[in-house]
mmCIF file of the N, C-alpha and C atoms, coordinates in Angstrom:
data_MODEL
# 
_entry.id   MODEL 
# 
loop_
_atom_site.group_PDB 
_atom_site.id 
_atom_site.type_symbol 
_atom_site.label_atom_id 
_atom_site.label_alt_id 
_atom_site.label_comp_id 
_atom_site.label_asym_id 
_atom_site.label_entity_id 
_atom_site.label_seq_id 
_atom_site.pdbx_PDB_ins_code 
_atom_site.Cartn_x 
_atom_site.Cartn_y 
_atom_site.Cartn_z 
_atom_site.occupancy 
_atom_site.B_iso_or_equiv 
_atom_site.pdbx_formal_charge 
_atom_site.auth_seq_id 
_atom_site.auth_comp_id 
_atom_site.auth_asym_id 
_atom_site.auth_atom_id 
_atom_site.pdbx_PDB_model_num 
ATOM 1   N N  . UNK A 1 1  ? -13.437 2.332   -0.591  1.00 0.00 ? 1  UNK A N  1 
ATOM 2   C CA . UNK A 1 1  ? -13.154 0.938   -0.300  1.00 0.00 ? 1  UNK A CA 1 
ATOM 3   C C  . UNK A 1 1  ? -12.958 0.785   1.202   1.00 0.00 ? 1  UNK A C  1 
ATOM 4   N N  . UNK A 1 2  ? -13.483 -0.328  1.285   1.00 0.00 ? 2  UNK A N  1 
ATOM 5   C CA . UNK A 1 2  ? -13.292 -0.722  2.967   1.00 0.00 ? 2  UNK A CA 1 
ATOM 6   C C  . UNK A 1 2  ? -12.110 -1.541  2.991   1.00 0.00 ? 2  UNK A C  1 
ATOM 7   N N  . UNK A 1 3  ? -11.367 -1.555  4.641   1.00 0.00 ? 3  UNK A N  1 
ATOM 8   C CA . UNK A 1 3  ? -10.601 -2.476  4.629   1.00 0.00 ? 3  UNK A CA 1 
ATOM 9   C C  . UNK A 1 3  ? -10.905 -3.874  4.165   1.00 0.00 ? 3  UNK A C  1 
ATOM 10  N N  . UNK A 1 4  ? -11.876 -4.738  4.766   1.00 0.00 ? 4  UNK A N  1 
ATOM 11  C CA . UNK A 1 4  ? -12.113 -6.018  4.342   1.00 0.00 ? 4  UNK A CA 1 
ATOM 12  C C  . UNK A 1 4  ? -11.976 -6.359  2.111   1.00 0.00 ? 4  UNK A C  1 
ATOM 13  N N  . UNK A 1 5  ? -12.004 -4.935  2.020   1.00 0.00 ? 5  UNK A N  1 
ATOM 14  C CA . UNK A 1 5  ? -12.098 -4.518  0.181   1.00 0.00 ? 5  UNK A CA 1 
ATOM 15  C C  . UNK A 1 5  ? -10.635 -4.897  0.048   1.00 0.00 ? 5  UNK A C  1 
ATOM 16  N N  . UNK A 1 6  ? -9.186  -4.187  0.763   1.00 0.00 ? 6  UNK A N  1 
ATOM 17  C CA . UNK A 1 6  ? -8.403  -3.506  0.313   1.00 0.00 ? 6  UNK A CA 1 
ATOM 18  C C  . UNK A 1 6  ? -7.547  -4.677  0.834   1.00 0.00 ? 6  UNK A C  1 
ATOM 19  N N  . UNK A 1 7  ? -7.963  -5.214  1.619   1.00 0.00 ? 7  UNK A N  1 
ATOM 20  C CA . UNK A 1 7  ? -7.262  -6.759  1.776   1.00 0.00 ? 7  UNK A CA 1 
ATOM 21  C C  . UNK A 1 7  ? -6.442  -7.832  1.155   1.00 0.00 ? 7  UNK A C  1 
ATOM 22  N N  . UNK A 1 8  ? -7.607  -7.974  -0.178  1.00 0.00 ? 8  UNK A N  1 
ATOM 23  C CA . UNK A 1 8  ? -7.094  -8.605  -0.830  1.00 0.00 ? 8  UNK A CA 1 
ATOM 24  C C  . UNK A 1 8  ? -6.531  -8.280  -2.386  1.00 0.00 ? 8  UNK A C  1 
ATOM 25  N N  . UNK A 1 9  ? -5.719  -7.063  -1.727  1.00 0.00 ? 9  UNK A N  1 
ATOM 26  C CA . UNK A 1 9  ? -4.937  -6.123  -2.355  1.00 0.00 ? 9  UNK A CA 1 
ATOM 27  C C  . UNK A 1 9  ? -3.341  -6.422  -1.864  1.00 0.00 ? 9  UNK A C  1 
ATOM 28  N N  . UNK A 1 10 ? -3.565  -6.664  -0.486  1.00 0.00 ? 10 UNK A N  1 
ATOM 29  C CA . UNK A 1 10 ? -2.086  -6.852  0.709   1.00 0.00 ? 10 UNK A CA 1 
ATOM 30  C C  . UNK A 1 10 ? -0.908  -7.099  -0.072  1.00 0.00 ? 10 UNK A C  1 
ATOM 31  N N  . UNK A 1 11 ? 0.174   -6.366  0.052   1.00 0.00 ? 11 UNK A N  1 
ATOM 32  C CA . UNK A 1 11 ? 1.662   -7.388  -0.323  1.00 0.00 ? 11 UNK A CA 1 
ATOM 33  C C  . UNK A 1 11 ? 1.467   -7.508  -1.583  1.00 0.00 ? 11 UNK A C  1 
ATOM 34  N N  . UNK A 1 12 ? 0.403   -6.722  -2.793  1.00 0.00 ? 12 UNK A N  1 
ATOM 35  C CA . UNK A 1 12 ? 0.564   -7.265  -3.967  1.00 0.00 ? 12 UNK A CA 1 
ATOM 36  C C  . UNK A 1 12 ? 1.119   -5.406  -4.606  1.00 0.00 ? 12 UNK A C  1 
ATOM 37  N N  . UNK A 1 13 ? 1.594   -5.814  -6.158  1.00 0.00 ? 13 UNK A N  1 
ATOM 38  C CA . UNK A 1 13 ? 2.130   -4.615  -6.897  1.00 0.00 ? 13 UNK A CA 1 
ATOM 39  C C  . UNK A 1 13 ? 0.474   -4.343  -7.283  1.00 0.00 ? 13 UNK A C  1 
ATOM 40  N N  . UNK A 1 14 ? 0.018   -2.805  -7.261  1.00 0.00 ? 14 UNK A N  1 
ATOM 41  C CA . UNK A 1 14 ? -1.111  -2.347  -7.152  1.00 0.00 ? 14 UNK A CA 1 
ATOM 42  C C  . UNK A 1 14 ? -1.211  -0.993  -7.732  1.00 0.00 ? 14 UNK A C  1 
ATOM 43  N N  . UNK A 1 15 ? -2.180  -0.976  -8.506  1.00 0.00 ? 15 UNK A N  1 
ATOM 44  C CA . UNK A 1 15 ? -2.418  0.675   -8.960  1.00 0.00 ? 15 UNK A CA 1 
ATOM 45  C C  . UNK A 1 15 ? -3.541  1.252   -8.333  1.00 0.00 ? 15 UNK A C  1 
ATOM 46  N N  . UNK A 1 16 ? -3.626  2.169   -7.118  1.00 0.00 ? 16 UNK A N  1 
ATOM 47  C CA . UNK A 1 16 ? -4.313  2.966   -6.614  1.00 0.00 ? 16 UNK A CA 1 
ATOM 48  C C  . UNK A 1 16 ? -5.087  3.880   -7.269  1.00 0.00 ? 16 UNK A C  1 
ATOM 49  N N  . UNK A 1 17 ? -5.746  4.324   -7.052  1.00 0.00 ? 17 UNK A N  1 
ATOM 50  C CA . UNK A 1 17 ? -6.285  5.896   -7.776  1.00 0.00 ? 17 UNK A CA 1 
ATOM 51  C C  . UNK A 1 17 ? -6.918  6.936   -5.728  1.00 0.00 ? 17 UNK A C  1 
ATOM 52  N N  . UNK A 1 18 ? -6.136  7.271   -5.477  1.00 0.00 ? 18 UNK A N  1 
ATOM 53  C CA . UNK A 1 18 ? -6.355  8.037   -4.361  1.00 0.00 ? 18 UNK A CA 1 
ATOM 54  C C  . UNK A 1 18 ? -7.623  9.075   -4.231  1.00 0.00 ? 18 UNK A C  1 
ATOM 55  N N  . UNK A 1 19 ? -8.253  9.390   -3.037  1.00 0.00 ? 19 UNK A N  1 
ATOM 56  C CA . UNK A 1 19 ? -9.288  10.723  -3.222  1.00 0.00 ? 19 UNK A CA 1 
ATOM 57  C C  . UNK A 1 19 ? -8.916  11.914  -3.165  1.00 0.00 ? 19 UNK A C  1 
ATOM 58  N N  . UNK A 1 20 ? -7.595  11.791  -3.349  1.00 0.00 ? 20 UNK A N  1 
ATOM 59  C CA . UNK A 1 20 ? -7.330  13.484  -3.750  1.00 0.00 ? 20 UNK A CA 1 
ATOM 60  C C  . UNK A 1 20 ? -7.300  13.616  -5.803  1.00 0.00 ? 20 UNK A C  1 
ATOM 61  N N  . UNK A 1 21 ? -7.270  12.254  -5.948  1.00 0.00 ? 21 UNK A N  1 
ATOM 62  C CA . UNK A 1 21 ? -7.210  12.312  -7.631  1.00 0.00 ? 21 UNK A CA 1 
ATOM 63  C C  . UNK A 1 21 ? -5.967  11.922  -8.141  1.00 0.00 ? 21 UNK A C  1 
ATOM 64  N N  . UNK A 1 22 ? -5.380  11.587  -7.891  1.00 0.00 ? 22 UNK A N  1 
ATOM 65  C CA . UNK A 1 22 ? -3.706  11.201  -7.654  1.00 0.00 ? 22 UNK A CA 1 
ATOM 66  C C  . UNK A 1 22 ? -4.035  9.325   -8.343  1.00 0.00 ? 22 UNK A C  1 
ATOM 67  N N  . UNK A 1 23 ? -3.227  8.774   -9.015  1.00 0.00 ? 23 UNK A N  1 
ATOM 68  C CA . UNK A 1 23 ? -3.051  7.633   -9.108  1.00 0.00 ? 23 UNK A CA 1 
ATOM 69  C C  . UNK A 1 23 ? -1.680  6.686   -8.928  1.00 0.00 ? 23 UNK A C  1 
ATOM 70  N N  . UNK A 1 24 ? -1.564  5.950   -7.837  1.00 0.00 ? 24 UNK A N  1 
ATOM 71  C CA . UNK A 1 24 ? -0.013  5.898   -7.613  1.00 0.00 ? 24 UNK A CA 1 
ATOM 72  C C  . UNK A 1 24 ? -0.184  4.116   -7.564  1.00 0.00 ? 24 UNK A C  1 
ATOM 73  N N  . UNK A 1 25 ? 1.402   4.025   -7.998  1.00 0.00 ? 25 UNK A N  1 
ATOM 74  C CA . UNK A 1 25 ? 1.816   2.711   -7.641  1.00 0.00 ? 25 UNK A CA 1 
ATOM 75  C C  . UNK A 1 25 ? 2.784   1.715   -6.846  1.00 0.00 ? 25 UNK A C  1 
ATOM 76  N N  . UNK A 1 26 ? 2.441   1.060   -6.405  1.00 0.00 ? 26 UNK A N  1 
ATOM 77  C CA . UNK A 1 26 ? 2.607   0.550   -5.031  1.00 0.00 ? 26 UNK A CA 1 
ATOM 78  C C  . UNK A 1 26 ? 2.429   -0.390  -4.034  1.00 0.00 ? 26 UNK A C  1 
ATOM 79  N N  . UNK A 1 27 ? 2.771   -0.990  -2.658  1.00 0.00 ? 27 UNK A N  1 
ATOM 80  C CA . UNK A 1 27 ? 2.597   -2.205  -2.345  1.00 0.00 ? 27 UNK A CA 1 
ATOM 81  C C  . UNK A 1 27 ? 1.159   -1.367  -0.802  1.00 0.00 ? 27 UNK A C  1 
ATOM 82  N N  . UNK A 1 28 ? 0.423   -2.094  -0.246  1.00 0.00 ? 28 UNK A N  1 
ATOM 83  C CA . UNK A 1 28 ? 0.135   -1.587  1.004   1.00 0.00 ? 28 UNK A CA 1 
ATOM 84  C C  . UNK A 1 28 ? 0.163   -2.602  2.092   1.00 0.00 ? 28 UNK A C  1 
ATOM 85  N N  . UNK A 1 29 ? 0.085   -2.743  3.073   1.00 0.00 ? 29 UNK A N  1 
ATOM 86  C CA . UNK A 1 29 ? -0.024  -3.720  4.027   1.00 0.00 ? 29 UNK A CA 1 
ATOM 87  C C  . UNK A 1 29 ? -0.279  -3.100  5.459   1.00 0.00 ? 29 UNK A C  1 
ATOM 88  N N  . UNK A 1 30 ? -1.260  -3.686  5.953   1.00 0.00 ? 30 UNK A N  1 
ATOM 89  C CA . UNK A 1 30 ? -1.461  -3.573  7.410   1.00 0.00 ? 30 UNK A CA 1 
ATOM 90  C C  . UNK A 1 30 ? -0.415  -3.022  8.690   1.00 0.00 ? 30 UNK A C  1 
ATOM 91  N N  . UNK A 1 31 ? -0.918  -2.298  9.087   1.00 0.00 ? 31 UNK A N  1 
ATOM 92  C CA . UNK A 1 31 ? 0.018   -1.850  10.475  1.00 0.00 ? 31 UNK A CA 1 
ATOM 93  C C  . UNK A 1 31 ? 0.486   -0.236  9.946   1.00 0.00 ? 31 UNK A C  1 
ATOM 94  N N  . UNK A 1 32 ? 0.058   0.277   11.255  1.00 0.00 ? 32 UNK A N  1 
ATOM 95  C CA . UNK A 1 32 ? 0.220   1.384   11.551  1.00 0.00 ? 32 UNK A CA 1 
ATOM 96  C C  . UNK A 1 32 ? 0.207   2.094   13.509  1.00 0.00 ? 32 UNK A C  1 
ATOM 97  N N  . UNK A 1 33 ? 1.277   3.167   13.017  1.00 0.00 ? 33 UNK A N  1 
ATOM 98  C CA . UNK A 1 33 ? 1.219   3.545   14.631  1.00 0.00 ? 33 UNK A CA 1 
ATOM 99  C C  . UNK A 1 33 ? -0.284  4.300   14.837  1.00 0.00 ? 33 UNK A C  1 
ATOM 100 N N  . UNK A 1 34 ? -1.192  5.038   14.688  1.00 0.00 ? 34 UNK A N  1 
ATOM 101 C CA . UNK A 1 34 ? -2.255  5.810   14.946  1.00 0.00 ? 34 UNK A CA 1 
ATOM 102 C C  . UNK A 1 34 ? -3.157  5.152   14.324  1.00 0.00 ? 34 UNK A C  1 
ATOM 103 N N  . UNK A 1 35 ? -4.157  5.493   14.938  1.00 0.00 ? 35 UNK A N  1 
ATOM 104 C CA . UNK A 1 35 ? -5.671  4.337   14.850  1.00 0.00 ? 35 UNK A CA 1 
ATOM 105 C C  . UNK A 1 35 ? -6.242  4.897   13.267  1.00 0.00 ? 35 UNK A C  1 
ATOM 106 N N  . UNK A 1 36 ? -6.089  5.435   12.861  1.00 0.00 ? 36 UNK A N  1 
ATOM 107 C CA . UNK A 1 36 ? -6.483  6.442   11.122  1.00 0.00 ? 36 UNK A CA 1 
ATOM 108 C C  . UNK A 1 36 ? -5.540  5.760   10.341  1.00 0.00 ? 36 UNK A C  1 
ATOM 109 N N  . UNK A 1 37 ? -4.631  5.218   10.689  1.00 0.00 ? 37 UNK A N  1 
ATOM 110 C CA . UNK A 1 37 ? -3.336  5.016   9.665   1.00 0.00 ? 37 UNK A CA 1 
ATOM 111 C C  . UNK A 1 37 ? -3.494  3.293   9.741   1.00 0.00 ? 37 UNK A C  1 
ATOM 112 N N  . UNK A 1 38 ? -4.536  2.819   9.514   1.00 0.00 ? 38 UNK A N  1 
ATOM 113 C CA . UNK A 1 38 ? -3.957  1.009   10.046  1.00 0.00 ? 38 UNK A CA 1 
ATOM 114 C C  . UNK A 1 38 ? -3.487  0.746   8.113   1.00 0.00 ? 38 UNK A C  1 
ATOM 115 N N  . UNK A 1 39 ? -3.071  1.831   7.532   1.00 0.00 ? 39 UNK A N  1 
ATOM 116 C CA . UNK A 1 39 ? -2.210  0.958   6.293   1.00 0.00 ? 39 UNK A CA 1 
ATOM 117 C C  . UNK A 1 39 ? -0.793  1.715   6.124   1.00 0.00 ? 39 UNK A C  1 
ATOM 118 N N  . UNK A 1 40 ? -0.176  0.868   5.948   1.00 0.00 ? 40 UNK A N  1 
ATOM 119 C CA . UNK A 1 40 ? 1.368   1.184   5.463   1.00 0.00 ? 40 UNK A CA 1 
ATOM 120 C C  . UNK A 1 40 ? 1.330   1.478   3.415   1.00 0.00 ? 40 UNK A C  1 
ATOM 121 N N  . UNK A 1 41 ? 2.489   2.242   2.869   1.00 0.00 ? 41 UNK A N  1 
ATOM 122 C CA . UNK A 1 41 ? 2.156   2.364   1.479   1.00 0.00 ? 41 UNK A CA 1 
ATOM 123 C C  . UNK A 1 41 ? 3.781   2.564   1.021   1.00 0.00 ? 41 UNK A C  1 
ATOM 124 N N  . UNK A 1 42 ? 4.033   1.567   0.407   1.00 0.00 ? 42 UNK A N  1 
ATOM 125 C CA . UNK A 1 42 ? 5.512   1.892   -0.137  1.00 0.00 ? 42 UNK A CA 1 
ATOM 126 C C  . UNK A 1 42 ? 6.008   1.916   -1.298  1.00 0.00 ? 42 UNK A C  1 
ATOM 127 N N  . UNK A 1 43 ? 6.358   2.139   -2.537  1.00 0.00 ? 43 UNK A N  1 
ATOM 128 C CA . UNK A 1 43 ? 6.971   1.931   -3.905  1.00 0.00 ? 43 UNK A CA 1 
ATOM 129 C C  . UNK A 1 43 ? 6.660   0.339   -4.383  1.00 0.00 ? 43 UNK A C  1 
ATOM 130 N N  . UNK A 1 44 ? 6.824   0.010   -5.348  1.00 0.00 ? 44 UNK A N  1 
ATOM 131 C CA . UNK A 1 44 ? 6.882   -1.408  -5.957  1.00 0.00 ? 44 UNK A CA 1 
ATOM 132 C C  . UNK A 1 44 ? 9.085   -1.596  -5.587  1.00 0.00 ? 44 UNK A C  1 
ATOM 133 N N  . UNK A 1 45 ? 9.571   -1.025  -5.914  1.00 0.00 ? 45 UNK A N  1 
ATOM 134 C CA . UNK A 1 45 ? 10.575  -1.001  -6.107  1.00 0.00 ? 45 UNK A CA 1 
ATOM 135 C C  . UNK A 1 45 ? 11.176  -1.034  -4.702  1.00 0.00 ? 45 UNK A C  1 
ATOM 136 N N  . UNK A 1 46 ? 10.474  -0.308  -3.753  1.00 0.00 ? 46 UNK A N  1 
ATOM 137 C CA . UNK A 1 46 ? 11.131  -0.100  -2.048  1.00 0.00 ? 46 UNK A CA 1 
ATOM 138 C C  . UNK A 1 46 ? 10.616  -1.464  -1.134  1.00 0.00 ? 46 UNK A C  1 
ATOM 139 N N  . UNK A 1 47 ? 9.808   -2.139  -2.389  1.00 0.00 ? 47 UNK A N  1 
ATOM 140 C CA . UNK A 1 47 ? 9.156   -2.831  -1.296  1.00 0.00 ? 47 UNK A CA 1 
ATOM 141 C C  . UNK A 1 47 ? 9.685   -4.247  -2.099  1.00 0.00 ? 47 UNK A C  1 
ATOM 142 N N  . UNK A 1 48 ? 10.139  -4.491  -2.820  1.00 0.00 ? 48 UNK A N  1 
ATOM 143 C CA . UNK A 1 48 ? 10.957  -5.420  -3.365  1.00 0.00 ? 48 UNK A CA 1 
ATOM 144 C C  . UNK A 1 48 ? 12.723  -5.528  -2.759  1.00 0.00 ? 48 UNK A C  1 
ATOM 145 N N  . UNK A 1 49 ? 13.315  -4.403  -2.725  1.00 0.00 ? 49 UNK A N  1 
ATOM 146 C CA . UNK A 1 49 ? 14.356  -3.990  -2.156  1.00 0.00 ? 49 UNK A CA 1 
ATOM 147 C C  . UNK A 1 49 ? 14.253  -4.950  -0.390  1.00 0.00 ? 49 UNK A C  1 
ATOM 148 N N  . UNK A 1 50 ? 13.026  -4.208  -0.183  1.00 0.00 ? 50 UNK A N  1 
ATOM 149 C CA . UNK A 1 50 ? 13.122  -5.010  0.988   1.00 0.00 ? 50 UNK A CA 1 
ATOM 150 C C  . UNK A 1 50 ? 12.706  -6.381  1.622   1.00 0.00 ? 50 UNK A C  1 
ATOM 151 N N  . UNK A 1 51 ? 12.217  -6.611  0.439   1.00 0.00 ? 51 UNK A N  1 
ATOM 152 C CA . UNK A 1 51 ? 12.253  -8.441  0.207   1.00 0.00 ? 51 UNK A CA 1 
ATOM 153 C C  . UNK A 1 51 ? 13.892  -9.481  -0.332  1.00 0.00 ? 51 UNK A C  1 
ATOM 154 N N  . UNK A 1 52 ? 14.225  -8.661  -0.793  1.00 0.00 ? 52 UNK A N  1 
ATOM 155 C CA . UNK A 1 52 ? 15.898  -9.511  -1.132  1.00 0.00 ? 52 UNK A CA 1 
ATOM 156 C C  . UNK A 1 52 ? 16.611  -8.933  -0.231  1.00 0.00 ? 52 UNK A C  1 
ATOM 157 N N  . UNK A 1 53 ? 16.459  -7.725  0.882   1.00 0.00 ? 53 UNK A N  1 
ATOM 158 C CA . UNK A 1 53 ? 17.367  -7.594  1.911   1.00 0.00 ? 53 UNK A CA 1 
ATOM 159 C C  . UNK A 1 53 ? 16.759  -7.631  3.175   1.00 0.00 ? 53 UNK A C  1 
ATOM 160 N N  . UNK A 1 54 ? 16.620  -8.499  3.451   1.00 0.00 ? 54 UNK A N  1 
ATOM 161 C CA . UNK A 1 54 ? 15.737  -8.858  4.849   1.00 0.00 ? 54 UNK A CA 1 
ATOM 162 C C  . UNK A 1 54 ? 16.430  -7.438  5.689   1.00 0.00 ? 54 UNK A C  1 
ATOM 163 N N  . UNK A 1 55 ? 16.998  -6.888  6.145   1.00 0.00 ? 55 UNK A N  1 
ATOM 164 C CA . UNK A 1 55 ? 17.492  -5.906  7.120   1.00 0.00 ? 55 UNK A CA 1 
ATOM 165 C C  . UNK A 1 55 ? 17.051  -4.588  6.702   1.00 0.00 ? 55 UNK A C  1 
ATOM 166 N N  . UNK A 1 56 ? 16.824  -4.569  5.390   1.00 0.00 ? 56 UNK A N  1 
ATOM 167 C CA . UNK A 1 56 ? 16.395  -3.365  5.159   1.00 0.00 ? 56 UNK A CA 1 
ATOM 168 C C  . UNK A 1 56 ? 14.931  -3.087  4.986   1.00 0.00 ? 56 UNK A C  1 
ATOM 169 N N  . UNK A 1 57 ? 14.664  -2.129  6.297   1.00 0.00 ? 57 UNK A N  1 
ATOM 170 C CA . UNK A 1 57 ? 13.317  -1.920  6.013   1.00 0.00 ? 57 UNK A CA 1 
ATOM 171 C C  . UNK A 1 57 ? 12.806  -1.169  4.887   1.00 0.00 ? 57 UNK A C  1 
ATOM 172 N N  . UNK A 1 58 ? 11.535  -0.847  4.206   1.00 0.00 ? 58 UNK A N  1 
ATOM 173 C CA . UNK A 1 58 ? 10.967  -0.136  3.519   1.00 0.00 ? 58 UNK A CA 1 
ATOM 174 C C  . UNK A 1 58 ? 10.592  1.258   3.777   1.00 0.00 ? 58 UNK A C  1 
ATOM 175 N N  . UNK A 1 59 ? 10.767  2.375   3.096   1.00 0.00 ? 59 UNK A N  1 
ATOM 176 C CA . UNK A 1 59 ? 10.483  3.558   3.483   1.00 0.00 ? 59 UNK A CA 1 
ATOM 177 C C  . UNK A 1 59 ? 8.849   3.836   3.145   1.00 0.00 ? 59 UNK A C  1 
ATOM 178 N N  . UNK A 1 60 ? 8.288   3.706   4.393   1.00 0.00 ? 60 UNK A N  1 
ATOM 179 C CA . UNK A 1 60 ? 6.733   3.435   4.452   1.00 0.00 ? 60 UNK A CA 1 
ATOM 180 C C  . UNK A 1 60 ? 5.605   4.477   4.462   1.00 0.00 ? 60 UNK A C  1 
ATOM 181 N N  . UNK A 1 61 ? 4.501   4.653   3.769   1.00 0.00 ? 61 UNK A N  1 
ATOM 182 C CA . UNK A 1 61 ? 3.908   6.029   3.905   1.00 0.00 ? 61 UNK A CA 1 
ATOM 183 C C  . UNK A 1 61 ? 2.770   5.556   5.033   1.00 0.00 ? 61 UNK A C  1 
ATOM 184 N N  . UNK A 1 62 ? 2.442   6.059   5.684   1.00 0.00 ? 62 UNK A N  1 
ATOM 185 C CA . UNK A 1 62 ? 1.171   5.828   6.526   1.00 0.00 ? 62 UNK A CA 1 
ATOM 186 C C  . UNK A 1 62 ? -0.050  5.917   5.916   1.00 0.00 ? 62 UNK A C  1 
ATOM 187 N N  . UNK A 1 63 ? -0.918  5.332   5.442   1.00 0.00 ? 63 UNK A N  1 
ATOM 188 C CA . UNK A 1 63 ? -1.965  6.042   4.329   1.00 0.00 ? 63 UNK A CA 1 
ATOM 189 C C  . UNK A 1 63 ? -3.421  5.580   5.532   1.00 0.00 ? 63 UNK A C  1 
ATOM 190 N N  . UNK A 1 64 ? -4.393  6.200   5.330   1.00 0.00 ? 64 UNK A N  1 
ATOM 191 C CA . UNK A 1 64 ? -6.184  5.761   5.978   1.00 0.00 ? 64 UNK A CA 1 
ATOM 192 C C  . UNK A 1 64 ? -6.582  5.072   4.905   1.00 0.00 ? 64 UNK A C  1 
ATOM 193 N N  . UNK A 1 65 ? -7.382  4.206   5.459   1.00 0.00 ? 65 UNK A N  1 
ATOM 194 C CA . UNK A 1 65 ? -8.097  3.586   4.303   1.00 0.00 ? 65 UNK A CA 1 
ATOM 195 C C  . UNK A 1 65 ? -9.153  4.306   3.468   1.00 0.00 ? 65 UNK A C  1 
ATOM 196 N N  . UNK A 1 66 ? -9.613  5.008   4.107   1.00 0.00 ? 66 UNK A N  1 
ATOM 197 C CA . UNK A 1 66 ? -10.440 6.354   2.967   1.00 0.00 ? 66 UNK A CA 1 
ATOM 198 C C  . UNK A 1 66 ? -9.771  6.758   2.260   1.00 0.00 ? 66 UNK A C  1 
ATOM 199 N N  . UNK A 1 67 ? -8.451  6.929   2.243   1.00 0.00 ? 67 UNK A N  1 
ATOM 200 C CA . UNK A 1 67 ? -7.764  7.288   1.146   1.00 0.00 ? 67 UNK A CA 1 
ATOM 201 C C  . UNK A 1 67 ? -8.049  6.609   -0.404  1.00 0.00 ? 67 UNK A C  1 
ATOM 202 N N  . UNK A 1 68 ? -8.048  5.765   -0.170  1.00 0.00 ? 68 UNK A N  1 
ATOM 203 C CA . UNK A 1 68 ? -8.428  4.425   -1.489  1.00 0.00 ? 68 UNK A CA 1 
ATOM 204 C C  . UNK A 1 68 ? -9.238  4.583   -2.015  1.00 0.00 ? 68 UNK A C  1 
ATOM 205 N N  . UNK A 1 69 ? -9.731  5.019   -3.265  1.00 0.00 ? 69 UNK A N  1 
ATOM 206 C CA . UNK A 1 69 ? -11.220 5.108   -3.792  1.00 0.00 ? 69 UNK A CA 1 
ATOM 207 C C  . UNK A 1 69 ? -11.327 3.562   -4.781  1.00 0.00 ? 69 UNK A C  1 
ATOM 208 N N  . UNK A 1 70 ? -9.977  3.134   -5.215  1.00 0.00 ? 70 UNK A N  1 
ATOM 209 C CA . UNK A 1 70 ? -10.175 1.918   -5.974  1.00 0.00 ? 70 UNK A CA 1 
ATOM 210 C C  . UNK A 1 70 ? -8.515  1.472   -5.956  1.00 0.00 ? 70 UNK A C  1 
ATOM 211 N N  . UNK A 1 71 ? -8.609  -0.606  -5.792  1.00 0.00 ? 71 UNK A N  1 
ATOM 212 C CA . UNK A 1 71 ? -7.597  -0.619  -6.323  1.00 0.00 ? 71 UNK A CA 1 
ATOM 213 C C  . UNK A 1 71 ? -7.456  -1.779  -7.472  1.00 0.00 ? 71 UNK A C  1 
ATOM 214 N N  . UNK A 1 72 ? -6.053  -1.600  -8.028  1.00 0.00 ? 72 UNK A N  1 
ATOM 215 C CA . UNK A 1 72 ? -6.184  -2.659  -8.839  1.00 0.00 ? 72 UNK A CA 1 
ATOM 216 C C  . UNK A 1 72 ? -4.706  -3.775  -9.418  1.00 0.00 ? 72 UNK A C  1 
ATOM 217 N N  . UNK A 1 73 ? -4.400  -5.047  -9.245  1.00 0.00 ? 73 UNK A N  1 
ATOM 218 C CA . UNK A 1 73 ? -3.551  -5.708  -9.069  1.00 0.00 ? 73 UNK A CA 1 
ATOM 219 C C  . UNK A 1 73 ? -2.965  -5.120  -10.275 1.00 0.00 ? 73 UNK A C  1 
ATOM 220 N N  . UNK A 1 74 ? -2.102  -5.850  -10.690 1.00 0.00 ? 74 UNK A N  1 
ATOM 221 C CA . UNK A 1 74 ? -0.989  -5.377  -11.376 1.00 0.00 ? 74 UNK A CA 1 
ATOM 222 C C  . UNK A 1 74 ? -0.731  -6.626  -11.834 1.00 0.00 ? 74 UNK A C  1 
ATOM 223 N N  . UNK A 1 75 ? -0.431  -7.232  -13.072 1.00 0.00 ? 75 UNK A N  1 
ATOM 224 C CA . UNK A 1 75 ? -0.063  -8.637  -13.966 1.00 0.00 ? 75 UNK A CA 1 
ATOM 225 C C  . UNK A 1 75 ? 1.544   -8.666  -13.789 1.00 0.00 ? 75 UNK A C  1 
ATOM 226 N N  . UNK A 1 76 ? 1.909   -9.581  -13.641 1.00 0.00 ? 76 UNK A N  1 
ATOM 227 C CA . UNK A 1 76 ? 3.299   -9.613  -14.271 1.00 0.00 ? 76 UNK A CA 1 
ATOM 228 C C  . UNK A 1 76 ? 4.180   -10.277 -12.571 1.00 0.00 ? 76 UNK A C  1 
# 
C-alpha cells in the first residue's frame, strides 16, 4: 500500500496485516522524525487514552509505509 492508500485509514481503529506476517491492531497517523518513518502506530486503547486526556501523549511506534501490506477499518 501506498501512502495516498493508507490515508484514508488516518486516526481510524484499523486491522493491519504487516510484511513480516504479523496482524495488529491499531490507530496510524502521519508524522515522523526520519524520512522512512513518515507513519506513527499506536494501540486502539493508547490512542483513545489520549483523546480524553489531551496532555497525555500516545506511546507511538514509528512504522514505513512498506510495512503495510493491507488495511482494514474496524465497525463499531
Amino acid at each position: 500500500m501506498g501512502l495516498s492508500n493508507i490515508r484514508e485509514f488516518m486516526h481510524a481503529h484499523c486491522r493491519f496485516r504487516l510484511r513480516s506476517g504479523r496482524e495488529v491492531f491499531g490507530v496510524v497517523w502521519e508524522g515522523g522524525p526520519g524520512p522512512n518513518d513518515h507513519l506513527q502506530f499506536c494501540t486502539i486503547g493508547e490512542y483513545e487514552r489520549s483523546r480524553r486526556e489531551p496532555g497525555q501523549l500516545p506511546h507511538a511506534i514509528p512504522m514505513s509505509v512498506e510495512e503495510i501490506l493491507h488495511a482494514e477499518r474496524l465497525k463499531g
